[in-house]
VEXVEXRO-26883 format. One record per residue (C-alpha): x, y, z. Coordinates in steps of 0.05 Angstrom, whole numbers, padded with zeros to 5 digits, always signed. Example, Ala and Ser with C-alpha at 12.3 -4.5 7.8 and 13.67 -1.06 7.14 Angstrom:
+00246-00090+00156
+00273-00021+00143
***
This chain:
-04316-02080+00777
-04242-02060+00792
-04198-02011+00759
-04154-02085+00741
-04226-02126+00714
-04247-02058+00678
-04171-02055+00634
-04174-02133+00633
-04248-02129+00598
-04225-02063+00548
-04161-02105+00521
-04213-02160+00509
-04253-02114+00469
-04316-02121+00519
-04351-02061+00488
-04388-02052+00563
-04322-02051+00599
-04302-01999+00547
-04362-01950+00554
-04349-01957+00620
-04279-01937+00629
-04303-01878+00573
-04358-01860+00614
-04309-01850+00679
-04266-01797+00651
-04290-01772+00587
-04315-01700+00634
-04233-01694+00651
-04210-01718+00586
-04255-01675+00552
-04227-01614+00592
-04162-01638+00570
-04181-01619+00498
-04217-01561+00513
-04153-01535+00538
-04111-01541+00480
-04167-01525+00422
-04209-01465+00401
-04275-01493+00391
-04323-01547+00416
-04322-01578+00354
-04242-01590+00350
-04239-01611+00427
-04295-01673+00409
-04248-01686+00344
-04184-01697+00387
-04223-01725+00449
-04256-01789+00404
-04190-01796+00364
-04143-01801+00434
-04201-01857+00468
-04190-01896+00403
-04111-01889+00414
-04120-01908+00491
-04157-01968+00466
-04109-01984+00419
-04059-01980+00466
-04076-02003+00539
-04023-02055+00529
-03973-02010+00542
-04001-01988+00607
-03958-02018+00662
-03985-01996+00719
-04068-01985+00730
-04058-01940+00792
-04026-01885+00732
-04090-01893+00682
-04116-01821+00688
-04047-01790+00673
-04032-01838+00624
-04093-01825+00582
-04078-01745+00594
-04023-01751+00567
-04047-01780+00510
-04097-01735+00502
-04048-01674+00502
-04004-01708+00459
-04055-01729+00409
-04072-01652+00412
-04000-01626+00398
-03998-01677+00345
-04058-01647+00307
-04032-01577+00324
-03969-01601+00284
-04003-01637+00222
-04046-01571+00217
-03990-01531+00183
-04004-01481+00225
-03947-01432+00243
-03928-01415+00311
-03949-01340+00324
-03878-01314+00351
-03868-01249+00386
-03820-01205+00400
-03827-01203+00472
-03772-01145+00486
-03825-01088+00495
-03863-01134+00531
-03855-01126+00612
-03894-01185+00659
-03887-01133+00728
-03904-01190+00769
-03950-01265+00786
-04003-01241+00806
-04050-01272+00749
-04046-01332+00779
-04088-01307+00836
-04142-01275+00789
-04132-01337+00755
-04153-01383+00812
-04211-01334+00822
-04244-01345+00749
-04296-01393+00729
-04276-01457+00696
-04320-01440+00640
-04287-01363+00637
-04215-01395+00640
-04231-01450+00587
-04256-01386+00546
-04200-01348+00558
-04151-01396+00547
-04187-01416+00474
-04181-01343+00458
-04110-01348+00460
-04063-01351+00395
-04049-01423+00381
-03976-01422+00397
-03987-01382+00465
-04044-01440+00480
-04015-01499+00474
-03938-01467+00515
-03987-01434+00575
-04031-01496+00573
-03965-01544+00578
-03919-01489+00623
-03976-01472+00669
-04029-01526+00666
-03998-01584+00663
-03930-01570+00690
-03874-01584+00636
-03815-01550+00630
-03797-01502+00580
-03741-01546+00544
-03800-01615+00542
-03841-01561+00514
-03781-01542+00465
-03784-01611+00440
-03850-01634+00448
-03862-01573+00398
-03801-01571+00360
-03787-01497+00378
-03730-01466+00415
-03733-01461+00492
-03735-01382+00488
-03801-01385+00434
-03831-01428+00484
-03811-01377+00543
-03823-01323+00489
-03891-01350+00480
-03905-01368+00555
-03897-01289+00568
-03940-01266+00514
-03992-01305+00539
-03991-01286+00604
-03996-01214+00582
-04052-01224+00537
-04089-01262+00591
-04078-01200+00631
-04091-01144+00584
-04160-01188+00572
-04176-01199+00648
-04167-01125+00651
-04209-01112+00598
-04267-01150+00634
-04254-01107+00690
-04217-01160+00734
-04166-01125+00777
-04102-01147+00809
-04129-01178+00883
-04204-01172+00864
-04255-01228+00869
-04286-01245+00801
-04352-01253+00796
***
């Protein structure tokens, strides 16, 4: 069946075209949410919730060849939604004591175990999550992250550099190194 049949049968409500298209990328998808909650539990919550939306709304995909980033990004905005209706405030840090020396995370960062990073990551405040997962992960800019969030552009660059140096002060703390190979 093609990627064109597969949509055509979903917006028809074929329930086998359906568990089909949820069967090809519910493993990425479901990464997706593991990225922006804290637990297992949360990540399955906003993982069924956004294939319901993407059901709901495959009309308003224009173009097949873009269905994997389409659905991500309903996924991550169905996440920052339910970080918003949570009442949660924003963990905010005064960031002027706070010194990032240099990049090099990113290469312990490459280094790391999905699993360890998805950990990691899940640790993380829930303000620091969702800016390092959107900054870092997935590639927006601080001012989309501004408004995605309804923040300033220096909380989110406020909260991108907190994270980073928790990350580090953790990845130290499990004995990872600048330029060593984690195990």
């Amino acid at each position: 069946m093609t990627k064109n049949e597969l949509l055509a049968g979903c917006r028809n409500g074929d329930r086998r075209a359906q568990r089909s298209l949820y069967e090809a990328y519910r493993h990425k998808l479901m990464g997706v949410c593991l990225r922006y909650t804290r637990s297992a539990a949360d990540a399955e919550d906003i993982f069924h919730e956004g294939f319901v939306k993407i059901f709901k709304s495959l009309d308003s995909l224009k173009n097949p060849d873009s269905l994997e980033g389409w659905m991500c990004r309903i996924m991550i905005n169905h996440a920052i939604n339910q970080y918003k209706a949570s009442a949660k405030l924003m963990a905010h840090l005064d960031v002027q004591g706070v010194q990032v020396v240099d990049d090099s995370y990113t290469q312990i960062i490459d280094q790391l175990s999905d699993q360890t990073l998805t950990e990691l990551i899940q640790a993380l405040p829930e303000g620091y999550r969702l800016v390092f997962n959107l900054y870092v992960v997935d590639g927006y800019t601080h001012p989309e992250i501004a408004e995605m969030l309804g923040i300033s552009t220096g909380t989110s660059k406020s909260q991108l550099h907190a994270a980073r140096h928790l990350l580090q002060k953790r990845l130290a703390e499990m004995g990872v190194k600048r330029y060593e190979k984690a195990v």
